[in-house]
C-alpha positions in Angstrom: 38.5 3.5 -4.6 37.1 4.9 -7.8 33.5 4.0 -8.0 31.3 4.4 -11.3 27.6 4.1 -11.8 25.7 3.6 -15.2 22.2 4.4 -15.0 19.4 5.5 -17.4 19.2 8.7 -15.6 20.5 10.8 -12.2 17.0 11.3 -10.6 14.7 11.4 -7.5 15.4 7.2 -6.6 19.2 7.8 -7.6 20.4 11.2 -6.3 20.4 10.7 -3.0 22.7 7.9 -2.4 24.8 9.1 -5.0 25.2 12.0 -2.8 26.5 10.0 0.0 28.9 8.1 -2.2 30.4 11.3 -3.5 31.1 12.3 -0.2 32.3 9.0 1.1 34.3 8.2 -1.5 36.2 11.6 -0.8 35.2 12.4 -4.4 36.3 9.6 -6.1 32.8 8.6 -7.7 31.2 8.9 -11.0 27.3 8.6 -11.9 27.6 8.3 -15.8 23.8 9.2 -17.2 23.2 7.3 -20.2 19.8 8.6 -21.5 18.6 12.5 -22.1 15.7 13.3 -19.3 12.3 13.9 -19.9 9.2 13.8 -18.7 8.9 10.4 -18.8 12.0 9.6 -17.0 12.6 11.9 -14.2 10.7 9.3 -11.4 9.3 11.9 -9.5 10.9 16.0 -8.3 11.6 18.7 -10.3 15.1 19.2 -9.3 17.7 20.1 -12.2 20.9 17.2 -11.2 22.5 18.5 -13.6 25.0 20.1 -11.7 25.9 17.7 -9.5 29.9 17.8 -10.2 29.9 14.0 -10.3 27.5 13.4 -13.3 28.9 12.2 -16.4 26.3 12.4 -19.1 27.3 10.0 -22.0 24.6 11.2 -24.3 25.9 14.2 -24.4 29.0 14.0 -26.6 30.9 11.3 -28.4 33.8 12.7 -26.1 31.3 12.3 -23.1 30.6 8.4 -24.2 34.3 7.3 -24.6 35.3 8.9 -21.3 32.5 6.4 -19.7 33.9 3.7 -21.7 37.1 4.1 -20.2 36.0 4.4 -17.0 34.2 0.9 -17.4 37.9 0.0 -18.6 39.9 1.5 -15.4 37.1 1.8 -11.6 37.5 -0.4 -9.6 34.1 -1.1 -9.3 30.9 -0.4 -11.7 27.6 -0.9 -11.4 25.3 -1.1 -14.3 21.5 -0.4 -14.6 19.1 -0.4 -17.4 19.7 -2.3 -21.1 21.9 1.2 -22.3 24.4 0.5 -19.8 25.2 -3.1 -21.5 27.4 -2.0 -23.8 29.6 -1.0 -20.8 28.6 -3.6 -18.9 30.0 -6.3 -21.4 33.0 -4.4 -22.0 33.7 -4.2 -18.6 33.1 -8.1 -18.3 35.4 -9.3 -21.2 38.6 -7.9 -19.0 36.6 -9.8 -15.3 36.8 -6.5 -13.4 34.5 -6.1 -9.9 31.2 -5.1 -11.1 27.4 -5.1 -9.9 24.1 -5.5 -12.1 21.3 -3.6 -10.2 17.8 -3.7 -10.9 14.1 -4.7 -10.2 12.5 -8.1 -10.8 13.3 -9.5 -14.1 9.6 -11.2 -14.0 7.3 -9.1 -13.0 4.6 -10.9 -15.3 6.0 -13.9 -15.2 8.0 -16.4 -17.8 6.4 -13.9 -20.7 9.2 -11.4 -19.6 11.8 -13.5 -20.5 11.2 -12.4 -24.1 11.1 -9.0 -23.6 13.9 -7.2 -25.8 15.2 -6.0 -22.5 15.4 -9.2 -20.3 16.4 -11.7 -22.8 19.4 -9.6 -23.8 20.2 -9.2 -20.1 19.8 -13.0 -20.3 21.9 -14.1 -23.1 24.7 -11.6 -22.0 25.0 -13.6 -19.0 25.0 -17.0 -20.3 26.4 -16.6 -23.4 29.2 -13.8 -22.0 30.8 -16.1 -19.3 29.6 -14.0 -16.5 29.0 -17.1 -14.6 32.4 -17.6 -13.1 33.2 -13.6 -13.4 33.5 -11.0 -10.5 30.1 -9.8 -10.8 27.5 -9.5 -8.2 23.7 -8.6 -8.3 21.9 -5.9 -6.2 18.0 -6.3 -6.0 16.1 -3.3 -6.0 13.2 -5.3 -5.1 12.7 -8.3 -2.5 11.6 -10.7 -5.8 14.4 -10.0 -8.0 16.9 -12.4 -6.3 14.1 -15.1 -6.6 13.9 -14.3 -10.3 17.7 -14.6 -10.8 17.4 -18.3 -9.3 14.8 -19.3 -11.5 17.0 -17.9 -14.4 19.9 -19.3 -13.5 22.0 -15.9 -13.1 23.8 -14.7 -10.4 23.6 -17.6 -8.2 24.7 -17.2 -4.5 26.0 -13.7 -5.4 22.3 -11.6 -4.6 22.3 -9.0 -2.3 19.3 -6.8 -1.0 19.7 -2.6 -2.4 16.6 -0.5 -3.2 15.9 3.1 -3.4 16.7 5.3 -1.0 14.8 8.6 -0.1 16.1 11.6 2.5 15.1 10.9 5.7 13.8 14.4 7.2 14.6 15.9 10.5 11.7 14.2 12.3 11.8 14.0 16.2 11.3 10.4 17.3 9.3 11.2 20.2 7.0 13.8 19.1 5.9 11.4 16.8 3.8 10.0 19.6 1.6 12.8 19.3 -0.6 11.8 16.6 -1.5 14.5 13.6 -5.2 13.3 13.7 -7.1 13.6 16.8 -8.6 10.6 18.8 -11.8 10.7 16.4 -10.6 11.6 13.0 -8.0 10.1 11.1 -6.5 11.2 8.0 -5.7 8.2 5.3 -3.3 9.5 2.1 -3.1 7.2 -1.4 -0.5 8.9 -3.7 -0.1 7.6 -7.4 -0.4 7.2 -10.8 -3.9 6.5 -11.7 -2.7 3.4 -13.8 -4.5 -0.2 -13.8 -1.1 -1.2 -12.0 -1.6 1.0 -8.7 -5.3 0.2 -8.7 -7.1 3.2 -7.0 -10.2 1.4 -7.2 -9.4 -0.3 -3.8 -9.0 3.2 -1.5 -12.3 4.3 -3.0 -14.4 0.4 -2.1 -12.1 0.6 1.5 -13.5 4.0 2.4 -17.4 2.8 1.3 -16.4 0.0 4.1 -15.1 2.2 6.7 -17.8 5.2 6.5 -20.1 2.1 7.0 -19.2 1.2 9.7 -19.2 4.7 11.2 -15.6 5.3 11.1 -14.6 9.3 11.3 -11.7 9.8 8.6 -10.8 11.5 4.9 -9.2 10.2 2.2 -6.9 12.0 0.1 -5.8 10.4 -3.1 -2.7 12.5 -4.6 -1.7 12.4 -8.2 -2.6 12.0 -11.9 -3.5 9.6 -14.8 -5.5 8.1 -17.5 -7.7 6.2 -14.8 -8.1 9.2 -12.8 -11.9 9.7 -14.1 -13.0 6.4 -13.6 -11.5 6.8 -9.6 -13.6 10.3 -9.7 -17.2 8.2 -10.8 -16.7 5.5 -8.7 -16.4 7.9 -5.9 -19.8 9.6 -6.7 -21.2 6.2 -7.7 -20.6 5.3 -4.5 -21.4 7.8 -2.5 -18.3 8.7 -0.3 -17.4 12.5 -1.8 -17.7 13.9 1.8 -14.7 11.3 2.7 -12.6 11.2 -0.5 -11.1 13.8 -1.5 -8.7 14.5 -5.0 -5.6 16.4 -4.7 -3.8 16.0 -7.8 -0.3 16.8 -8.3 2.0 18.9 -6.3 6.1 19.2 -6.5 8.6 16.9 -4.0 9.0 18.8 -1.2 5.0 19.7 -0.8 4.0 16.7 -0.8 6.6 15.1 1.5 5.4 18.0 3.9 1.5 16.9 3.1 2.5 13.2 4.3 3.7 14.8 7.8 -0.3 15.5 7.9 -1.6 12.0 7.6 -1.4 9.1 10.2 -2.1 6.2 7.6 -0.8 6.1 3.9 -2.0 2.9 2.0 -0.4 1.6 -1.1 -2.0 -0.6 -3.4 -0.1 -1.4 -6.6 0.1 -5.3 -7.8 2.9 -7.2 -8.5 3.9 -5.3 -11.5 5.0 -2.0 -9.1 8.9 -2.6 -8.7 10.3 -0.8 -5.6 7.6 2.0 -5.1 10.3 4.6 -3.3 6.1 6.1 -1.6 6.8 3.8 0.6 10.3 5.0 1.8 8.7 8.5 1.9 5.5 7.9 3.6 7.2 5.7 6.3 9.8 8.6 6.5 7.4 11.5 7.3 5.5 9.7 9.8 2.9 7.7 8.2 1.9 4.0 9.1 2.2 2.4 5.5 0.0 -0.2 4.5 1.1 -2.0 1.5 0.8 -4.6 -1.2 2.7 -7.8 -0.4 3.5 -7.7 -3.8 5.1 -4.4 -3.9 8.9 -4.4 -4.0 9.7 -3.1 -1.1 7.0 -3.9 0.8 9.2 -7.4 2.5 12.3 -5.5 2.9 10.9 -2.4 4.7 7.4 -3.7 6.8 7.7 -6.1 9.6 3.9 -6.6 10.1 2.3 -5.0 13.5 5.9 -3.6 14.0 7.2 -1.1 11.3 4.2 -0.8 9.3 0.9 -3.6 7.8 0.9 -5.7 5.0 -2.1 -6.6 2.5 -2.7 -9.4 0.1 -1.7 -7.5 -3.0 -4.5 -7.5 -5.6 -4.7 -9.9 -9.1 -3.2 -7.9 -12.1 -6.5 -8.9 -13.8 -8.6 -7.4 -11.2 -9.8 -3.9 -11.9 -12.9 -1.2 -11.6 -15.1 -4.0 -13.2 -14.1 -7.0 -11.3 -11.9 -5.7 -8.0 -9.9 -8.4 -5.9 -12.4 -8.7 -3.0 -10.1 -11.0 -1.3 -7.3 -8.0 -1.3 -9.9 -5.2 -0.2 -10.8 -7.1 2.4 -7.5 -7.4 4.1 -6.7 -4.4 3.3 -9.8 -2.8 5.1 -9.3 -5.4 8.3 -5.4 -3.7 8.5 -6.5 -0.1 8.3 -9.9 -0.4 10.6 -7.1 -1.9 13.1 -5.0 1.0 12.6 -8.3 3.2 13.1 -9.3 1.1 16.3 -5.8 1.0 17.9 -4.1 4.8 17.9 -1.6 3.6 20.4 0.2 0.5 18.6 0.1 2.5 15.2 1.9 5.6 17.1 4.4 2.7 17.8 4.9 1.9 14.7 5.7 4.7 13.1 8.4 5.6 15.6 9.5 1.9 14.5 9.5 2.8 11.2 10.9 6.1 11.4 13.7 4.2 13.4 14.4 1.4 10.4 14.7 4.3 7.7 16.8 6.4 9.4 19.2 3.5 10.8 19.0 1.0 8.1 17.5 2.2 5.1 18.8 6.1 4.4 20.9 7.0 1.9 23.6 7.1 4.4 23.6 4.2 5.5 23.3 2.1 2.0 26.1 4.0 0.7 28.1 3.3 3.6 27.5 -0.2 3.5 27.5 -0.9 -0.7 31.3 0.3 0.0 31.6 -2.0 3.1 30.2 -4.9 0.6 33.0 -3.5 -1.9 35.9 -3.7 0.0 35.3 -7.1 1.7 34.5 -8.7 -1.8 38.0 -7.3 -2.8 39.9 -8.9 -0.3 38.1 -12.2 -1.0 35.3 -12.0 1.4 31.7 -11.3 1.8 28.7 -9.1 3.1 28.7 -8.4 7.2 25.2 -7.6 7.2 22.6 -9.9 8.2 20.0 -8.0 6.9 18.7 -4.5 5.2 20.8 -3.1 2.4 23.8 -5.2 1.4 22.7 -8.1 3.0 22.3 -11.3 1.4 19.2 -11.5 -0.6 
């Protein structure tokens, strides 16, 4: 089977899985890049892809660009993402070959996306191409896109659940009932961009709450951004420097290692977060995640009390001047339980550690996207009941 992907760029969320299709495809899979990296593209890692020998890069060359095109032409399967792979995409589509369009939510902030240059020429391909009655299936890198797609009118029936996909390291199960915090301190990590989106005003107000009531932990909030100062003031406003503390930035592989040395990561982006792979990582190294309901992976990946907590995701209006009270207070009753109950959350993160190595690796998507392949050749459908591949 000759496999293609078109994608903005190979990075951090996309690598690994094409990894394991590469392998699993004994070779016979392509990732064509369609837009030069940068700094604003990369999605996390400094690692060069560039050398992985199945990366087509069509920017490259006008040689480079009709090879893609004929490989849209000839694989027997492609699967598109981002508005530069619609060129291909449509191509592909004229002659009804196999295919897969893969992405986030299409309405993020509602019916106002739908005239986004973007989504409406997603949109109109669709309805005005004929796709409607053509081989082509949709894979929902977020637990609302399928719902989008309904209220759209595209890809009915024909949703199924995919995501990102981050290495799941060599973590013993069972030491992981050992706790990295002791029975009186507990460490909490936030990792982010300090954008209005992620809302780092919430980790700050939780840990006012929680040194309040006498509770014995630190917070440490990783990362960069243009709201990072007003996170730093509200801090000292408050009066919690001896519990928060700023890391910053730090490559990949540090800062996977740094999440091995927290029990509780909290993630607090609103609806307009798509997937947020953090929480793939966190719940891979060992943390309890606490999440946003309104994150995108938050209903594929936490089964509340069992792999992980859920909070009422905060307003998109709400902010540093007028913070969702009614988010930070769930959010505080879900991590004060975790603080009050070190047994149950040790279960949990063997539960989650469990779910991401046996359902949600890279692995074990790749293994089952070519499952999902194969059966829809042959006139069938997905096997799974649920995790990647699944119906969405």
């Amino acid at each position: 089977m000759k496999l293609v992907f078109y994608s903005i760029i190979l990075n951090n969320h996309q690598a690994n899985v094409a990894d394991e299709l590469w392998e699993l495809t004994h070779h016979s899979y392509c990732f064509v890049e369609l837009v030069k990296p940068n700094d604003s593209n990369k999605k996390g890692g400094v690692d060069n892809y560039g050398s992985r020998p199945y990366l087509l890069r069509a920017w490259e060359s006008t040689e480079n660009y009709r090879k893609a095109m004929a490989l849209a032409m000839t694989a027997d399967c492609c699967v598109f993402s981002g508005l530069p792979a619609l060129p291909f995409e449509k191509a592909r589509m004229k002659k009804g070959l196999l295919s897969f369009d893969m992405s986030e939510r299409w309405l993020k902030r509602g019916w106002g996306n739908i005239l986004s240059p973007a989504i409406s020429r997603m949109f109109l391909a669709y309805h005005l191409g004929g796709w409607k009655h053509k081989p082509i299936y949709k894979l929902c890198c977020s637990a609302f896109a399928a719902e989008d797609q309904r209220k759209l009118l595209t890809f009915k029936d024909k949703c199924y659940k995919w995501g990102y996909f981050t290495r799941v390291g060599n973590i013993n199960v069972e030491p992981l009932r050992n706790p990295v915090s002791s029975d009186s301190f507990t460490k909490i990590m936030w990792c982010a961009r300090y954008l209005i989106l992620k809302h780092s005003e919430l980790p700050v107000l939780m840990a006012r709450r929680l040194k309040q009531k006498g509770h014995n932990f630190m917070l440490d909030m990783y990362g960069e951004g243009e709201l990072k100062n007003c996170t730093i003031e509200l801090v000292k406003k408050l009066g919690v420097e001896d519990v928060v503390r700023f890391i910053g930035n730090k490559p990949n592989d540090e800062l996977m290692a740094d999440m091995r040395q927290h029990e509780i990561f909290i993630f607090t982006s609103d609806r307009n977060e798509g997937w947020g792979a953090v929480a793939n990582e966190s719940m891979a190294n060992g943390c309890v995640l606490v999440s946003s309901d309104g994150i995108g992976s938050t209903p594929y990946l936490i089964e509340n009390g069992k792999t992980g907590f859920t909070f009422r995701s905060p307003v998109q209006s709400s902010g540093f001047d007028n913070p969702d009270m009614a988010a930070l207070d769930d959010l505080c009753g879900k991590v004060e339980w975790l603080l009050n109950h070190r047994k149950e959350r040790n279960e949990i993160r063997n539960n989650a550690l469990r779910l991401l190595r046996e359902t949600y690796s890279p692995r074990a998507a790749a293994t089952r996207l070519l499952s999902l392949i194969d059966n829809l050749c042959n006139g069938g459908d997905t096997e799974y009941i649920d995790g990647p591949c699944s119906k969405a």
